[in-house]
N, CA, C and O atoms as a GROMACS GRO file, in nm:
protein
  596
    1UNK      N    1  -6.626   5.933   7.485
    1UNK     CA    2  -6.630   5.884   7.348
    1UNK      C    3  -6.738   5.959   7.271
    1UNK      O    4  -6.855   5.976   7.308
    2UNK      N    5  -6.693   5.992   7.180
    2UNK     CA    6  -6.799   6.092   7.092
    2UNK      C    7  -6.871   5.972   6.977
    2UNK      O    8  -6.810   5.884   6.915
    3UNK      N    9  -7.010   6.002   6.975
    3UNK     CA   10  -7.130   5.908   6.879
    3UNK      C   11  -7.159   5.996   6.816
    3UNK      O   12  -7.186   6.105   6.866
    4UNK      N   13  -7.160   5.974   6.694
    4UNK     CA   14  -7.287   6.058   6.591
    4UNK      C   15  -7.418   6.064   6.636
    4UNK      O   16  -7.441   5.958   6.694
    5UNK      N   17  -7.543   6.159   6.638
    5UNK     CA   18  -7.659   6.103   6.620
    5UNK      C   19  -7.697   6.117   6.478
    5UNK      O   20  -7.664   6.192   6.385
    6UNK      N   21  -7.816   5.974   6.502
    6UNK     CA   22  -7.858   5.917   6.379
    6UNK      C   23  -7.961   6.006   6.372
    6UNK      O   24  -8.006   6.053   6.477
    7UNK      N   25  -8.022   6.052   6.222
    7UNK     CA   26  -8.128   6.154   6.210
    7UNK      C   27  -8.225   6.103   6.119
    7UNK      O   28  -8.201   6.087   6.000
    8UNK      N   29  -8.351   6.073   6.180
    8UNK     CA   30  -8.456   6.010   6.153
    8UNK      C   31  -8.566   6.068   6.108
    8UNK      O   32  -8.616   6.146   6.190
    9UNK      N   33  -8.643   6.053   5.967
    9UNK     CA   34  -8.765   6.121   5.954
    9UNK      C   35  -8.863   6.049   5.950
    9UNK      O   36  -8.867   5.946   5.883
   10UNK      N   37  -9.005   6.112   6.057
   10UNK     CA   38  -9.124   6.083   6.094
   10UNK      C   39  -9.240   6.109   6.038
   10UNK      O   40  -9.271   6.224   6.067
   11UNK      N   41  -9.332   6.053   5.962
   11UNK     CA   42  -9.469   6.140   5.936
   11UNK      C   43  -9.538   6.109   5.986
   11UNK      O   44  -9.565   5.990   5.999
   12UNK      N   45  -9.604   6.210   6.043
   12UNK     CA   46  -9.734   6.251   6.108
   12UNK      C   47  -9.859   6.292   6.028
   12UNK      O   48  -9.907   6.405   6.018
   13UNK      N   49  -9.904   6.167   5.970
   13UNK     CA   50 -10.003   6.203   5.847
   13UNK      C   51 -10.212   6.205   5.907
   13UNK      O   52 -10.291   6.112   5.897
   14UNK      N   53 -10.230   6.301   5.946
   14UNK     CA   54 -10.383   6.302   6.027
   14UNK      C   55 -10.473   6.369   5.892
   14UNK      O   56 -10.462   6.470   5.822
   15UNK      N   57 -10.570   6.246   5.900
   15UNK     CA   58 -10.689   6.247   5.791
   15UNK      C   59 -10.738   6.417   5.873
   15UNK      O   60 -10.677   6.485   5.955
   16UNK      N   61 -10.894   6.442   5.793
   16UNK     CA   62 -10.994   6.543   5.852
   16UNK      C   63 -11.019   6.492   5.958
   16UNK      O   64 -10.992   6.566   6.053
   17UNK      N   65 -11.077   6.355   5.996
   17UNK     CA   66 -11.120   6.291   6.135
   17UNK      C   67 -11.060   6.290   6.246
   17UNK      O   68 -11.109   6.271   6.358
   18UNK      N   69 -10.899   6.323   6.204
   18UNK     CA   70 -10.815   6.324   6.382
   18UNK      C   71 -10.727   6.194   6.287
   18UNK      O   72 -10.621   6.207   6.225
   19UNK      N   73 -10.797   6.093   6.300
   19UNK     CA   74 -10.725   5.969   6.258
   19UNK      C   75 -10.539   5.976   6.207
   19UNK      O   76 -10.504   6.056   6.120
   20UNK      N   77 -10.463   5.907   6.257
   20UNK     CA   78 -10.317   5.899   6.186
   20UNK      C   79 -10.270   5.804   6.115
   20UNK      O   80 -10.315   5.691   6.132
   21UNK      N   81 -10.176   5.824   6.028
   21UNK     CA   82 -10.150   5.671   5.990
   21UNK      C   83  -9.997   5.612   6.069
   21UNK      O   84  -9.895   5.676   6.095
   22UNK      N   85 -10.024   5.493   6.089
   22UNK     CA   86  -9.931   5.430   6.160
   22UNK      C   87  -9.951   5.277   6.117
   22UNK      O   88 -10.059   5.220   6.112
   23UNK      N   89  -9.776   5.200   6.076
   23UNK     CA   90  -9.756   5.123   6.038
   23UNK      C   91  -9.700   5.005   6.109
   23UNK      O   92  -9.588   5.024   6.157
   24UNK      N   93  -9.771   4.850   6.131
   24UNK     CA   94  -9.722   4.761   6.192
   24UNK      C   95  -9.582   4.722   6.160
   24UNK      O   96  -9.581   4.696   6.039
   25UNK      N   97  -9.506   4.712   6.193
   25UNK     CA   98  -9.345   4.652   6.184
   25UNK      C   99  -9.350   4.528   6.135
   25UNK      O  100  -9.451   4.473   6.179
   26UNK      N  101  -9.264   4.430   6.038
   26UNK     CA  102  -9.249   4.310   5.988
   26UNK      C  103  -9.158   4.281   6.154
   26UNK      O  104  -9.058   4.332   6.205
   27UNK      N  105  -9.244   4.185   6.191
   27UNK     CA  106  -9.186   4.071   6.305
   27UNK      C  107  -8.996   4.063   6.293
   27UNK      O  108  -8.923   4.052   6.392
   28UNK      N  109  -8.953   4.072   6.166
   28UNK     CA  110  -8.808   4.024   6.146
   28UNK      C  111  -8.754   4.154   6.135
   28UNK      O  112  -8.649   4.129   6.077
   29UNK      N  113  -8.757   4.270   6.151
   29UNK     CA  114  -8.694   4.347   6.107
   29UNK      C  115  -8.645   4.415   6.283
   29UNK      O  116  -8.721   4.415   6.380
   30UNK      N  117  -8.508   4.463   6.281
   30UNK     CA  118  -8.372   4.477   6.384
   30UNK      C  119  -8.472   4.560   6.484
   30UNK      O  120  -8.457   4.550   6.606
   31UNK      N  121  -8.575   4.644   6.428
   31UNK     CA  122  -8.586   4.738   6.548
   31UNK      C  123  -8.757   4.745   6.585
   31UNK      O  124  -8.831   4.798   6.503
   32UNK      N  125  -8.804   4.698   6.690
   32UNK     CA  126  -8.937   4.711   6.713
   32UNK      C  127  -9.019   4.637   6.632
   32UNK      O  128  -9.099   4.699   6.563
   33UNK      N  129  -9.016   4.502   6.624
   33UNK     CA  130  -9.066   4.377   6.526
   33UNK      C  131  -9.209   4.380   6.622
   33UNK      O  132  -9.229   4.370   6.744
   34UNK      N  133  -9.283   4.394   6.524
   34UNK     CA  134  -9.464   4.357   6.532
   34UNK      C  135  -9.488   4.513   6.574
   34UNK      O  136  -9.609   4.536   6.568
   35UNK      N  137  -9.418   4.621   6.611
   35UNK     CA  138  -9.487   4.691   6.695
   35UNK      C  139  -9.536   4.815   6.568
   35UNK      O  140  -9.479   4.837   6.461
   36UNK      N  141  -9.676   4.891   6.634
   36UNK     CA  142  -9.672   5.040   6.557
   36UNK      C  143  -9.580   5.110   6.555
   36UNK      O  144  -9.488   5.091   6.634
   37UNK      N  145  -9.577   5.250   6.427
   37UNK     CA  146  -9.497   5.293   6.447
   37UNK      C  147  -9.505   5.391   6.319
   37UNK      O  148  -9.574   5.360   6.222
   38UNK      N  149  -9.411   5.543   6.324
   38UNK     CA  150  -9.504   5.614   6.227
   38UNK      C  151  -9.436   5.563   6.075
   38UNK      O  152  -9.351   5.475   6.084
   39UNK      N  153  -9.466   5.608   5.955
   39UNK     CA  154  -9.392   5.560   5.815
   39UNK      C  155  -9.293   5.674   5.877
   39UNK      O  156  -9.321   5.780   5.933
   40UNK      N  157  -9.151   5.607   5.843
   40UNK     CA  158  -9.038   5.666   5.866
   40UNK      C  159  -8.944   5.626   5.828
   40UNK      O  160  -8.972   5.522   5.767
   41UNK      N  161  -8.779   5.656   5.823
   41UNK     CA  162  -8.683   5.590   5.803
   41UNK      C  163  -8.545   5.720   5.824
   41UNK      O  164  -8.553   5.828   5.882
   42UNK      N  165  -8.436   5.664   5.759
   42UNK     CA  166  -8.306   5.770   5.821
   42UNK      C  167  -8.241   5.842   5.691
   42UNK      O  168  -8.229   5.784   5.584
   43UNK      N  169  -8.204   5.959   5.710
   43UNK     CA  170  -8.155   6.017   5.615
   43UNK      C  171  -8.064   5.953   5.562
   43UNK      O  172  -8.007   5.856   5.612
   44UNK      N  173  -8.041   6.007   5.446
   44UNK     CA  174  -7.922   5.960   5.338
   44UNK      C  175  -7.890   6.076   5.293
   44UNK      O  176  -7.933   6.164   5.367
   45UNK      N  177  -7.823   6.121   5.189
   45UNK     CA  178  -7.744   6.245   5.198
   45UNK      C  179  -7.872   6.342   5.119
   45UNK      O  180  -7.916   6.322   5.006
   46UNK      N  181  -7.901   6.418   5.185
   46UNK     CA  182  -8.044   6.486   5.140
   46UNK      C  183  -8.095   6.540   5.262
   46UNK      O  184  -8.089   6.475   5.366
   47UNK      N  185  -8.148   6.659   5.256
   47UNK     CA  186  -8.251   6.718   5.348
   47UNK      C  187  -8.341   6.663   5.387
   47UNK      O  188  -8.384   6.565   5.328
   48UNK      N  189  -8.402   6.717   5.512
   48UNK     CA  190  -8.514   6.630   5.594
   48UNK      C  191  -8.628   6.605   5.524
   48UNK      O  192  -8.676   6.491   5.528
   49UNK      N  193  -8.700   6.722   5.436
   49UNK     CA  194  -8.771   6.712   5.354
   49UNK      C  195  -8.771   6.659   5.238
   49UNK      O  196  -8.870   6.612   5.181
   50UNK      N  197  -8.672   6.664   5.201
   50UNK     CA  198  -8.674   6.536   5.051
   50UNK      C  199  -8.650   6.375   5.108
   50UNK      O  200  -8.679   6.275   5.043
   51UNK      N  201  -8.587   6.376   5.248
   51UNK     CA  202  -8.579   6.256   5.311
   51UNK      C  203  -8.752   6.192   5.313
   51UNK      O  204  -8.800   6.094   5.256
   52UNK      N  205  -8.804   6.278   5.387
   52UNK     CA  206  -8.965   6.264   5.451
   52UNK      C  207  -9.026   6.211   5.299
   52UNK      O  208  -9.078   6.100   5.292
   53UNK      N  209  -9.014   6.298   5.178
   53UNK     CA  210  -9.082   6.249   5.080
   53UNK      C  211  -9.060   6.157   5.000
   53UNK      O  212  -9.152   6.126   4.924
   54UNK      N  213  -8.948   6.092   4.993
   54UNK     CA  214  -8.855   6.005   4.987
   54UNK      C  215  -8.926   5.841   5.040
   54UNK      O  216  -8.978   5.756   4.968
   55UNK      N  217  -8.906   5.839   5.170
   55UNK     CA  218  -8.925   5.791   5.259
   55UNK      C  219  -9.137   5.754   5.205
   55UNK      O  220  -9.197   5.649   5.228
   56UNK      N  221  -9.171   5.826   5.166
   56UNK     CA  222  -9.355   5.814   5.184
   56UNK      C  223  -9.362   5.707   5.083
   56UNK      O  224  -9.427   5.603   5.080
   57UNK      N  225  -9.255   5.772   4.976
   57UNK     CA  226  -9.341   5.726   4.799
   57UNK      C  227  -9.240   5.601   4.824
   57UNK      O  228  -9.283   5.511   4.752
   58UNK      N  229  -9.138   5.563   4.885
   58UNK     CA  230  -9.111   5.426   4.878
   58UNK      C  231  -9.172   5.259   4.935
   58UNK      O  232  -9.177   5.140   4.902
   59UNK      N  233  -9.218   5.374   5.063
   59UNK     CA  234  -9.301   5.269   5.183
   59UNK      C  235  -9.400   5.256   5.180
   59UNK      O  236  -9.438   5.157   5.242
   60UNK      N  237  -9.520   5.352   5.102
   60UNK     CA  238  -9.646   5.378   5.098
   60UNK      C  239  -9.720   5.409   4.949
   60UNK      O  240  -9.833   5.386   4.904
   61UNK      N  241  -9.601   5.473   4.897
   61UNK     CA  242  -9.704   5.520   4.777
   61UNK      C  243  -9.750   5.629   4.781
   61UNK      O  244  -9.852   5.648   4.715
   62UNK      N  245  -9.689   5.745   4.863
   62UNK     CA  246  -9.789   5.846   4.898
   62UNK      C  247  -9.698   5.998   4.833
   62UNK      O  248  -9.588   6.023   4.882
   63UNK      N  249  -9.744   6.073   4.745
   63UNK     CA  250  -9.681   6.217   4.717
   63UNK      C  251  -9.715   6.370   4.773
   63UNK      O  252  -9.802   6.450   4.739
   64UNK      N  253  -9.601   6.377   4.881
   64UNK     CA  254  -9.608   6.535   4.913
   64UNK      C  255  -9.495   6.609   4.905
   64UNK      O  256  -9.377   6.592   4.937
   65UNK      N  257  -9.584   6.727   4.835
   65UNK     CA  258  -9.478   6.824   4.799
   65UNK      C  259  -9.411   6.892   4.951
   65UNK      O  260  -9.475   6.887   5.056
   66UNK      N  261  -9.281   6.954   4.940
   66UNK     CA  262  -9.269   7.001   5.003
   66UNK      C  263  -9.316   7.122   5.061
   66UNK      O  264  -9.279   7.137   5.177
   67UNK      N  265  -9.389   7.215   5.010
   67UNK     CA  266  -9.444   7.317   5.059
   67UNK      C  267  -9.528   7.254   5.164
   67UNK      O  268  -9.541   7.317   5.269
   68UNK      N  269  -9.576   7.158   5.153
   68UNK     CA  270  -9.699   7.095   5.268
   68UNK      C  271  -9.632   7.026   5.357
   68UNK      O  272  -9.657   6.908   5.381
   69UNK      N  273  -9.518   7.109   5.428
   69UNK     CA  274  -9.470   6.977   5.520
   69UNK      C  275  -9.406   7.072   5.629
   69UNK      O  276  -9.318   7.155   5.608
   70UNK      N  277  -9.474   7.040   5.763
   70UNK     CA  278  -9.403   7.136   5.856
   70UNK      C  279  -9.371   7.037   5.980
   70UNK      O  280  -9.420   6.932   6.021
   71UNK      N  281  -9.268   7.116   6.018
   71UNK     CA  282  -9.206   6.991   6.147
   71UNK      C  283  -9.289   7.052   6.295
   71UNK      O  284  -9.291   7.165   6.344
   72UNK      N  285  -9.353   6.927   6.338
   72UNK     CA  286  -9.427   6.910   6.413
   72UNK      C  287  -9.388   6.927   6.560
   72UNK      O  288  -9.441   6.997   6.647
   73UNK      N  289  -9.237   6.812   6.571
   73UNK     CA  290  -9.236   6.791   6.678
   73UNK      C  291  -9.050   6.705   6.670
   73UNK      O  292  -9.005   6.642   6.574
   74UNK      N  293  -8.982   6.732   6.798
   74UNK     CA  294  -8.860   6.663   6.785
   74UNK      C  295  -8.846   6.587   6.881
   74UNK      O  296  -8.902   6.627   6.983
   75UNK      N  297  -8.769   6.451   6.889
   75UNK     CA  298  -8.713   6.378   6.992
   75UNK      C  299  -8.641   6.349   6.969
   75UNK      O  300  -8.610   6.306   6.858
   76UNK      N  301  -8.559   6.361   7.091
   76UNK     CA  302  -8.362   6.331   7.094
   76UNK      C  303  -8.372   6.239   7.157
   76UNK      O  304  -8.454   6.241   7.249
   77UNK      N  305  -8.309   6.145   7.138
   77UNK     CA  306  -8.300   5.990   7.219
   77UNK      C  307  -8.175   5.914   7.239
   77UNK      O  308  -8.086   5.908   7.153
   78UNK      N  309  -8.170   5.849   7.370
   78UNK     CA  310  -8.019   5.816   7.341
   78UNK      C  311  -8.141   5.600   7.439
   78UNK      O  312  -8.247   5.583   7.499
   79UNK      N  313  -8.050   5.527   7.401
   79UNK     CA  314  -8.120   5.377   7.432
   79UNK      C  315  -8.025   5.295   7.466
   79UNK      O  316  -7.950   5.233   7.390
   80UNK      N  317  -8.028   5.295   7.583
   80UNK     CA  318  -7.858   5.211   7.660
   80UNK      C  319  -7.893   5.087   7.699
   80UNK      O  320  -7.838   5.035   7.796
   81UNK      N  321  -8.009   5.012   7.614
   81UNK     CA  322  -8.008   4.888   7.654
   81UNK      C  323  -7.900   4.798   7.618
   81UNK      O  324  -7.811   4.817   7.536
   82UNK      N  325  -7.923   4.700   7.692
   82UNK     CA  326  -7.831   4.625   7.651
   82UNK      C  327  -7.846   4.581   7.498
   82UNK      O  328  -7.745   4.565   7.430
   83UNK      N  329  -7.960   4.565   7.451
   83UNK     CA  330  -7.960   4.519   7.305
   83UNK      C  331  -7.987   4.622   7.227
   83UNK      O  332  -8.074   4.593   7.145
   84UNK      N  333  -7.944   4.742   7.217
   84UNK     CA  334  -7.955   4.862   7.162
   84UNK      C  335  -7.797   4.916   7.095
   84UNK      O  336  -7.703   4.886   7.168
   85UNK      N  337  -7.766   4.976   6.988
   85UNK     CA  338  -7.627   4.995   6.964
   85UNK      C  339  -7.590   5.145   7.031
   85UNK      O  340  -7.500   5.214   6.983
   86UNK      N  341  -7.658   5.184   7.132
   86UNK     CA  342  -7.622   5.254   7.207
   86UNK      C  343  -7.638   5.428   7.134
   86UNK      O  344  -7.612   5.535   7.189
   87UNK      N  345  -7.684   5.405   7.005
   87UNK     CA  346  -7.642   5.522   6.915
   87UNK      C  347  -7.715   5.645   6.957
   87UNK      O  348  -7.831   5.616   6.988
   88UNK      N  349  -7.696   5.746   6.966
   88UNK     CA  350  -7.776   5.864   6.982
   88UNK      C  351  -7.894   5.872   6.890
   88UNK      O  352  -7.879   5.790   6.799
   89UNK      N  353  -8.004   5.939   6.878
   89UNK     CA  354  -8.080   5.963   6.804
   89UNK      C  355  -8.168   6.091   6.754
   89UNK      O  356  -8.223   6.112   6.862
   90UNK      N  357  -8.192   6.137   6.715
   90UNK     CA  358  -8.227   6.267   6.623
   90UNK      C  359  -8.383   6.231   6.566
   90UNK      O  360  -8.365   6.190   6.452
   91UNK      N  361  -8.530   6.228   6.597
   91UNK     CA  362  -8.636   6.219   6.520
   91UNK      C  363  -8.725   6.322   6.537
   91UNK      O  364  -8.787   6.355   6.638
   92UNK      N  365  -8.724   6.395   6.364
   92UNK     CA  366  -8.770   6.487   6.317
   92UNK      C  367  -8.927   6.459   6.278
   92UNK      O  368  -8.936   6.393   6.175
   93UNK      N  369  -9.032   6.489   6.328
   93UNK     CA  370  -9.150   6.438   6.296
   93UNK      C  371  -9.226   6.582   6.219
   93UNK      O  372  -9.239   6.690   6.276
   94UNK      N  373  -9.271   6.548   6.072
   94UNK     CA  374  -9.330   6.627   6.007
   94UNK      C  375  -9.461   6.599   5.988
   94UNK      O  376  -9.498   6.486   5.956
   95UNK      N  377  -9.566   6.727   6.010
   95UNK     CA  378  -9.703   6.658   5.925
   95UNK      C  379  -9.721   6.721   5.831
   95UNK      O  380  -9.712   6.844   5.829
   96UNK      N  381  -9.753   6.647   5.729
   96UNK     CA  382  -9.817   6.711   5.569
   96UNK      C  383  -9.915   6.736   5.561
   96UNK      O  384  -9.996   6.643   5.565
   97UNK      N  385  -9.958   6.860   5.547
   97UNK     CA  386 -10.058   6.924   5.527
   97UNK      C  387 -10.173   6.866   5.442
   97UNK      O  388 -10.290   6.849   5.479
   98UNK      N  389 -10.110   6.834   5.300
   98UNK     CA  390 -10.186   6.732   5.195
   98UNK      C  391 -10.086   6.646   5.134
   98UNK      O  392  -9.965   6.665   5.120
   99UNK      N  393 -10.145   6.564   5.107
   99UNK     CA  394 -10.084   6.448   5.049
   99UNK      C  395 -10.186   6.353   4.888
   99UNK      O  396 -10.307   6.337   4.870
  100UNK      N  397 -10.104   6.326   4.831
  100UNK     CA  398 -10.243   6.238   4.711
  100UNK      C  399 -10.152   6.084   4.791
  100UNK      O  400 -10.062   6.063   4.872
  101UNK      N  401 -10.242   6.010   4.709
  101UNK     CA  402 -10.251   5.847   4.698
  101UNK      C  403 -10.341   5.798   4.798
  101UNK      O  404 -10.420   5.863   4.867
  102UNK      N  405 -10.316   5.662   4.798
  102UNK     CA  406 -10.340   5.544   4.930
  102UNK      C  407 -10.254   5.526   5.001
  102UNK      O  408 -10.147   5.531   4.940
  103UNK      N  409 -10.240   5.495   5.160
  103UNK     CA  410 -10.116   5.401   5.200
  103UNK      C  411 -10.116   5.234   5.124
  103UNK      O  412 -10.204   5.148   5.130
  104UNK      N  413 -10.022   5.233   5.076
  104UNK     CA  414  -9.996   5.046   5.028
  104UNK      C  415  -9.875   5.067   5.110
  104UNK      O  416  -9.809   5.155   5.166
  105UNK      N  417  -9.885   4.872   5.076
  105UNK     CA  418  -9.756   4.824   5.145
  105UNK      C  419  -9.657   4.802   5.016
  105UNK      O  420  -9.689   4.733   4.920
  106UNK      N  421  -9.547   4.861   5.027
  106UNK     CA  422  -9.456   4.842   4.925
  106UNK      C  423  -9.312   4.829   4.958
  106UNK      O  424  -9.217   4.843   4.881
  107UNK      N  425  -9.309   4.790   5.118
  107UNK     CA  426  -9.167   4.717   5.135
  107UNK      C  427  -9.258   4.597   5.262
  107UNK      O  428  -9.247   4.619   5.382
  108UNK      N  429  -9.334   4.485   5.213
  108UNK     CA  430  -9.359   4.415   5.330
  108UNK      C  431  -9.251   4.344   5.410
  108UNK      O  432  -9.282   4.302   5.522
  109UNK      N  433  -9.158   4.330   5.376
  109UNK     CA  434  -9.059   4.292   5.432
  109UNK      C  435  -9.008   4.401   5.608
  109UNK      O  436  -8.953   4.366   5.713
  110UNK      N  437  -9.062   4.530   5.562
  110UNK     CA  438  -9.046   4.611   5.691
  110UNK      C  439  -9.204   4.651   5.739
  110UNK      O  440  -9.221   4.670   5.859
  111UNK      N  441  -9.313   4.662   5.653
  111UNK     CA  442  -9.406   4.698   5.722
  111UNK      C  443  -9.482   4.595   5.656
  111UNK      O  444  -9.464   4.542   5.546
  112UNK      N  445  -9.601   4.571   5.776
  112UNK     CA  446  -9.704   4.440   5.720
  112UNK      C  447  -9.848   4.519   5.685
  112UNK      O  448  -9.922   4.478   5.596
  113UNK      N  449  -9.877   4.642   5.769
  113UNK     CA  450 -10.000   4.687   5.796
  113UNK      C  451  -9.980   4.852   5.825
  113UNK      O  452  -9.906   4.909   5.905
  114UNK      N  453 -10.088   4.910   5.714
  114UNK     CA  454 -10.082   5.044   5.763
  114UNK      C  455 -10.282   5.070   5.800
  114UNK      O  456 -10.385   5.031   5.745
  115UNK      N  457 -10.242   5.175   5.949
  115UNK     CA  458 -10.402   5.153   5.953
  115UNK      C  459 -10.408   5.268   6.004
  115UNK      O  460 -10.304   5.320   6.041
  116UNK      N  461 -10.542   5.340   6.021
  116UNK     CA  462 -10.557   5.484   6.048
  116UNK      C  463 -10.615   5.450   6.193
  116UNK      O  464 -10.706   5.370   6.217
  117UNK      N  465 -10.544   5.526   6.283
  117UNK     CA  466 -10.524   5.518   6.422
  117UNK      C  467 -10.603   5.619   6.506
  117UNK      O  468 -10.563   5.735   6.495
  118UNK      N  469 -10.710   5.598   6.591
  118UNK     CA  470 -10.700   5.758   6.715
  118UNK      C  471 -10.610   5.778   6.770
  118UNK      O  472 -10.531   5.696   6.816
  119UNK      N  473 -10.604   5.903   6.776
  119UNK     CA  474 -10.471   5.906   6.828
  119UNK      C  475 -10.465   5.964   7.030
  119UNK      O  476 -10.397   6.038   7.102
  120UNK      N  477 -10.590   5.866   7.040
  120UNK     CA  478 -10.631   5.852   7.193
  120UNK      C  479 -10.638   5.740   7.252
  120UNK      O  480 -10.627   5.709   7.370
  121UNK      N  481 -10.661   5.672   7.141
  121UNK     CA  482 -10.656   5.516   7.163
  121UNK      C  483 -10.584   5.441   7.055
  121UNK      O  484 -10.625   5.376   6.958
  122UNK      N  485 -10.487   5.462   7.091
  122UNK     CA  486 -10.356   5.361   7.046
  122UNK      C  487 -10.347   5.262   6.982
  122UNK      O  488 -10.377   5.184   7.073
  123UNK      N  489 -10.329   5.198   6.897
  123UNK     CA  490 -10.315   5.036   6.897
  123UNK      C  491 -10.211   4.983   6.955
  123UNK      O  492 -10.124   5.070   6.947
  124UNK      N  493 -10.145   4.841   7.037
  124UNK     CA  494 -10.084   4.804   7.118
  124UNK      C  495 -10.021   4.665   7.009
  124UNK      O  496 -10.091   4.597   6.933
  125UNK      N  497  -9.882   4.654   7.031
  125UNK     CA  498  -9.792   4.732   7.090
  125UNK      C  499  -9.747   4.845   6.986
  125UNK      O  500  -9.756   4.841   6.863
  126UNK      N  501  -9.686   4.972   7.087
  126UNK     CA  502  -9.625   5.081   6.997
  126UNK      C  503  -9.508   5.077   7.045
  126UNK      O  504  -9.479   5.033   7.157
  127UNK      N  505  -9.442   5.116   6.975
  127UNK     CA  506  -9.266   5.182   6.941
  127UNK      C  507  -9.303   5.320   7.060
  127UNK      O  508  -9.404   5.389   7.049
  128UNK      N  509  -9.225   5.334   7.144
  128UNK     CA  510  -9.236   5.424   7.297
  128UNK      C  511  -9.253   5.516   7.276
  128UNK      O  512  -9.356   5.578   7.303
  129UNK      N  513  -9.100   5.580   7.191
  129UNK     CA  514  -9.080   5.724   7.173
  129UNK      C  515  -9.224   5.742   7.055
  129UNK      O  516  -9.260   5.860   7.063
  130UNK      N  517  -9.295   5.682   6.974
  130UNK     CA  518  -9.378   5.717   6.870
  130UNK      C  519  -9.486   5.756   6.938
  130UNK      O  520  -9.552   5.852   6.895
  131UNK      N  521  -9.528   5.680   7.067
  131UNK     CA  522  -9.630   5.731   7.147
  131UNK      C  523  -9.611   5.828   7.247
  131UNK      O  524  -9.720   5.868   7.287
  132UNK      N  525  -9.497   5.891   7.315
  132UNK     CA  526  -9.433   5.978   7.367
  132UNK      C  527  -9.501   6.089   7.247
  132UNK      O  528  -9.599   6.161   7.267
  133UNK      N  529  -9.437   6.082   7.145
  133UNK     CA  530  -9.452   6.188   7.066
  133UNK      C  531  -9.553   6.247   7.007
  133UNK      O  532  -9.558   6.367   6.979
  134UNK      N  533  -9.664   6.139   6.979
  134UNK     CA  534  -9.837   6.157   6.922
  134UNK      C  535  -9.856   6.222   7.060
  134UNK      O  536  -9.888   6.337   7.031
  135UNK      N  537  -9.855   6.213   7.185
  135UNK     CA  538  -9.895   6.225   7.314
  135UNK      C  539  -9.871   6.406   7.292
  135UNK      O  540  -9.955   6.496   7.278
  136UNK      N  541  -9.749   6.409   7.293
  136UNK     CA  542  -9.655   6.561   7.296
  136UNK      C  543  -9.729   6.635   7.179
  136UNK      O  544  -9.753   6.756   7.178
  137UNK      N  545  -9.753   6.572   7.110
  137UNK     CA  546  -9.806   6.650   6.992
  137UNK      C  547  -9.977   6.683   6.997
  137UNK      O  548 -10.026   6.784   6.947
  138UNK      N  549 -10.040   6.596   7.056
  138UNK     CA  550 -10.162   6.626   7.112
  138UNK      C  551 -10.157   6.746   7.225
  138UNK      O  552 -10.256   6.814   7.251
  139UNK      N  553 -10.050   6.763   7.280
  139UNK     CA  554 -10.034   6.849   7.365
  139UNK      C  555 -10.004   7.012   7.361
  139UNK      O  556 -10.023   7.103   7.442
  140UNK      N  557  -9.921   7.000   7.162
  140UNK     CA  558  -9.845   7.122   7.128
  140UNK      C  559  -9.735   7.145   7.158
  140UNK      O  560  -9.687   7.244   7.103
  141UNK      N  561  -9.653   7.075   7.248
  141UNK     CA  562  -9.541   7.070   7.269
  141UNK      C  563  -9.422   6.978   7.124
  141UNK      O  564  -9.430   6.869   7.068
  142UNK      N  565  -9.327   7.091   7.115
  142UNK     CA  566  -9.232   7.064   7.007
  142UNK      C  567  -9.101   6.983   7.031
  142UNK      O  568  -9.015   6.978   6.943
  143UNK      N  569  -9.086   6.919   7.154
  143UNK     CA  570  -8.956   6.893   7.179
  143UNK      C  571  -8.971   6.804   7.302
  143UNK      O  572  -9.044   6.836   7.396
  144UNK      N  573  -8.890   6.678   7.299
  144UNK     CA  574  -8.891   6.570   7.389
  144UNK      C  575  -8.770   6.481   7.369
  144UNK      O  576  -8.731   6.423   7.268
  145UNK      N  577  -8.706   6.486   7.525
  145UNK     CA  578  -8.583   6.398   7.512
  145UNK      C  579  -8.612   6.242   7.634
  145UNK      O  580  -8.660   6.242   7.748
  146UNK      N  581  -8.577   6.168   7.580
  146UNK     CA  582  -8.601   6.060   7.629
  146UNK      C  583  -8.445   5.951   7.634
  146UNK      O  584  -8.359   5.939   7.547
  147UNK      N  585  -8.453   5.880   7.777
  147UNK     CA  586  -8.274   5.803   7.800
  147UNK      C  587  -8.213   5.888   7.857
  147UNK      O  588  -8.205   5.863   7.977
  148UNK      N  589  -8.138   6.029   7.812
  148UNK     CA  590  -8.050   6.090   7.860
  148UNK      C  591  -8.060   6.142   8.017
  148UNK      O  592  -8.153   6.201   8.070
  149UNK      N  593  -7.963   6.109   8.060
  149UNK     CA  594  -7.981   6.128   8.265
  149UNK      C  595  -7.934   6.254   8.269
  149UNK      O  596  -7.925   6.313   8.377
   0.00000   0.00000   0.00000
């Protein structure tokens, strides 16, 4: 049976200090309720990069141009839990070079809390593949598949 994968954009936003930003999940929302996780969401008919910027100034408040945005790091994912819709997955993680604003919360309904993170010491709980990927990316490595046997 052939699945689409779903194609997801990630930011990877690191102050001068190392620090990242990463956003607590609203408890009610379908996927990873309470847990960290980076500002993200799924394409709509648009490039990854207008997705990514898209995606900042709705959830956060935050403006980057595209020239400041390079893809960091990829994970392909496939999640055969039982409470999972089984869908393939595609996450494109970009970091922006510069960015203006603050993080705000401007959909609390999906995120409760944005907080600047080490990215050695975690805050608990995280979304798997998000810490898979800060991990990989501390490492320099561009590419990580996770599920598939």
């Amino acid at each position: 049976m052939t699945r689409l994968n779903v194609i997801g954009v990630h930011l990877y936003l690191q102050r001068e200090d190392g620090r990242i930003l990463l956003g607590r999940r609203h408890p009610g929302v379908a996927f990873a309720g309470d847990h960290f996780h980076f500002l993200a969401g799924h394409l709509e008919t648009e490039g990854a990069k207008a997705g990514l910027i898209r995606e900042a100034e709705e959830e956060a408040g935050l403006a980057i141009a595209p020239k400041d945005i390079e893809l960091v790091h990829t994970v392909h994912m496939l999640d055969e839990r039982a409470d999972s819709d089984g869908q393939p997955r595609l996450g494109l993680i970009f970091r922006a070079r510069t960015w203006t604003g603050t993080p705000e919360i401007r959909e609390p309904d999906k995120c409760m809390e944005w907080t600047w993170a080490d990215p050695h010491r975690l805050p608990t709980p995280m979304v798997t593949y998000t810490k898979v990927a800060i991990e990989a990316i501390g490492r320099g490595e561009r590419y990580t598949e996770l599920g598939w046997n």
